[in-house]
C-alpha positions in Angstrom: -26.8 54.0 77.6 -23.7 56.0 77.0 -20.4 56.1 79.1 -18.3 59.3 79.1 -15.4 60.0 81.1 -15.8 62.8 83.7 -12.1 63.9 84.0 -12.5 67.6 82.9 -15.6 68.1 84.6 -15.5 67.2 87.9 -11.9 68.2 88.1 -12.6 71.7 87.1 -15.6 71.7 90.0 -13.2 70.4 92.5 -10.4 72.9 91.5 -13.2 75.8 91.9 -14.5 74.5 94.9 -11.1 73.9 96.1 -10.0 77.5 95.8 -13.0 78.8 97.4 -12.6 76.1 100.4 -9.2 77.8 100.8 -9.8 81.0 100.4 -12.6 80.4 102.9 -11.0 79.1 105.5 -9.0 81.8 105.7 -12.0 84.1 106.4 -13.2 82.3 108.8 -10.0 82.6 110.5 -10.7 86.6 109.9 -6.8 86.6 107.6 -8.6 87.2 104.5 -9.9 90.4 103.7 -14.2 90.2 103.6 -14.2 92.0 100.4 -11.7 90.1 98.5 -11.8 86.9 100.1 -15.7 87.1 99.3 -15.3 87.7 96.0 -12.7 85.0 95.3 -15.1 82.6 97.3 -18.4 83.5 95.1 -17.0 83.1 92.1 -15.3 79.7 92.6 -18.6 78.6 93.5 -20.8 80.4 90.6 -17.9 78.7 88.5 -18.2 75.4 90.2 -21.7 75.8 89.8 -21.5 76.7 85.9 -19.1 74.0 85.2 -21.5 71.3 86.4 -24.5 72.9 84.2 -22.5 73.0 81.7 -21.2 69.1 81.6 -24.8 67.8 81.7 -25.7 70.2 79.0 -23.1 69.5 76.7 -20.9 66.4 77.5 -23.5 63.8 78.5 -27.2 63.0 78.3 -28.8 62.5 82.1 -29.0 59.0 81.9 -25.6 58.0 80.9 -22.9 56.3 83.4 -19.8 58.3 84.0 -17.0 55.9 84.3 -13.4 55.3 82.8 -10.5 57.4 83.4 -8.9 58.1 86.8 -12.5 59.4 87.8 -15.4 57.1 87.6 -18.8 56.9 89.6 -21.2 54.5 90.7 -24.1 56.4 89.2 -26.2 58.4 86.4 -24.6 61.8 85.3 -27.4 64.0 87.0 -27.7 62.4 89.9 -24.4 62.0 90.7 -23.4 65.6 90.0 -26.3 66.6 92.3 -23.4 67.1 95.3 -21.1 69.3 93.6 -23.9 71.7 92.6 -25.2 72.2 96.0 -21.4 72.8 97.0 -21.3 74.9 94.4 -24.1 77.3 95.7 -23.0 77.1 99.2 -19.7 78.3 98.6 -21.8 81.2 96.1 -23.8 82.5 99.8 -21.1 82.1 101.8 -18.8 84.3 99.4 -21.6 87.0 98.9 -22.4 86.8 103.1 -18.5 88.1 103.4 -18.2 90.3 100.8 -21.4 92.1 101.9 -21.0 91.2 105.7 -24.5 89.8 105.9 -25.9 87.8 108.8 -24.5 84.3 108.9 -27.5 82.8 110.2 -29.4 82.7 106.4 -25.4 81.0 105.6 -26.4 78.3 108.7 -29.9 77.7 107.6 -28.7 77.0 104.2 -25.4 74.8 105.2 -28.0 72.8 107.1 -30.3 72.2 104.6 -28.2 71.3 101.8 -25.6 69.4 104.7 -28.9 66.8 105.6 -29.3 67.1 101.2 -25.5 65.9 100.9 -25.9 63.2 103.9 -28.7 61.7 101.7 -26.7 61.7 99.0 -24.0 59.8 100.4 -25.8 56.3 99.3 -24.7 56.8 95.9 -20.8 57.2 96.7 -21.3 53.6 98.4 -19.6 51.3 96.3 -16.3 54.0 95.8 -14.3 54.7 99.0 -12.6 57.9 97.2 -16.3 59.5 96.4 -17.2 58.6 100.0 -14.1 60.3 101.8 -14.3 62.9 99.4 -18.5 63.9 100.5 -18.1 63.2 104.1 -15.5 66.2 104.2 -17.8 68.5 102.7 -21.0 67.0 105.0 -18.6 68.0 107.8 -17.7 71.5 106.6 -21.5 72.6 105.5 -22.9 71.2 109.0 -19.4 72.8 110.7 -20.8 75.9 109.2 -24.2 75.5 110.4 -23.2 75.1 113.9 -20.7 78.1 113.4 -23.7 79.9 112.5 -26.4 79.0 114.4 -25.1 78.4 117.5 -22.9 79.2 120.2 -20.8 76.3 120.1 -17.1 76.9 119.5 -16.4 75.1 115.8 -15.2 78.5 113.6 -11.3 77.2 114.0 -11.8 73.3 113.2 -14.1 74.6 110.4 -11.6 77.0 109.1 -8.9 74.4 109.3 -10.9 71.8 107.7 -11.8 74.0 104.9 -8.6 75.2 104.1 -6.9 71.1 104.7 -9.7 68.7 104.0 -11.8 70.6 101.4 -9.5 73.3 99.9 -5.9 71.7 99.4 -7.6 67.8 99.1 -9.8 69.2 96.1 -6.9 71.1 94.6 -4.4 67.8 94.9 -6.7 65.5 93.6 -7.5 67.6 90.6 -4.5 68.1 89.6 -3.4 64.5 90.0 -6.4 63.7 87.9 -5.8 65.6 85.2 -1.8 65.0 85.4 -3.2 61.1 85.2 -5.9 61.7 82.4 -3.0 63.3 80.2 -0.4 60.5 80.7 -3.1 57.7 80.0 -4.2 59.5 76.9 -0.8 60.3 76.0 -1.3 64.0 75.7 0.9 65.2 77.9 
């Protein structure tokens, strides 16, 4: 079985997801512009998306174990990068929903859905407290946004504050502390 580090990878995902978390919170709050905000949103995720297709196409076979680095998991490549593509297409709807001011109930339908898919998937981050923290934030902001959606119930500010905090800026510091420590260990910096 192979091992392969996931450094560049999954901190590219989290740094396109990150910016589309922030930019996201932001029009929730209704301080972004729906056009622009939109389009900064959908393409972090179609990016996000890309990026993963593109690691288990090129850097690693499905059955190999990422591990070593400053970024390891306790799991097979596909499977474990799973999560990060259903972020990925989340943050896609939700970016073309604003730009094109669709109904956000197709956007709550879909955040519930793939919220229950990332819940099951938290079994797999068991054994790592970091990959743990890091999918419960994004459980909370996909079912946040199904309740935002679907309901009547008043969760748009905590949602927008825990995109732009817990999802947004936590992606975008941990990426680039990852990379920042990937460089020093190789020595490349």
């Amino acid at each position: 079985m192979d091992v392969y580090n996931m450094l560049v990878p999954i901190t590219l995902v989290m740094w396109f997801c990150g910016i589309s978390c922030f930019v996201g919170g932001w029009l929730v709050l209704g301080r972004a512009d729906a056009k622009g905000g939109g389009f900064v949103v959908a393409m972090g995720g179609i990016a996000a998306t890309l990026t993963v297709f593109i690691s288990m196409a090129v850097y690693a076979p499905s059955n190999s174990i990422i591990s070593g680095g400053p970024v390891a998991a306790p799991t097979g490549a596909a499977l474990f990068l799973m999560c990060p593509i259903i972020y990925g297409l989340v943050l896609t709807s939700f970016g073309f929903h604003a730009f094109n001011g669709w109904d956000g109930r197709s956007q709550g339908w879909l955040a519930f859905y793939m919220g229950l898919t990332a819940l099951f998937c938290q079994y797999m981050f068991w054994p790592d407290i970091f990959w743990q923290v890091m999918n419960f934030t994004w459980v909370v902001a996909l079912f946040a946004t199904a309740a935002a959606n679907l309901t009547k119930w008043p969760v748009a500010k905590f949602l927008a504050v825990w995109l732009i905090f817990a999802c947004g800026l936590f992606s975008l510091l941990f990426a680039s502390c990852a990379l920042v420590a990937g460089w020093s260990a190789w020595g490349t910096i």
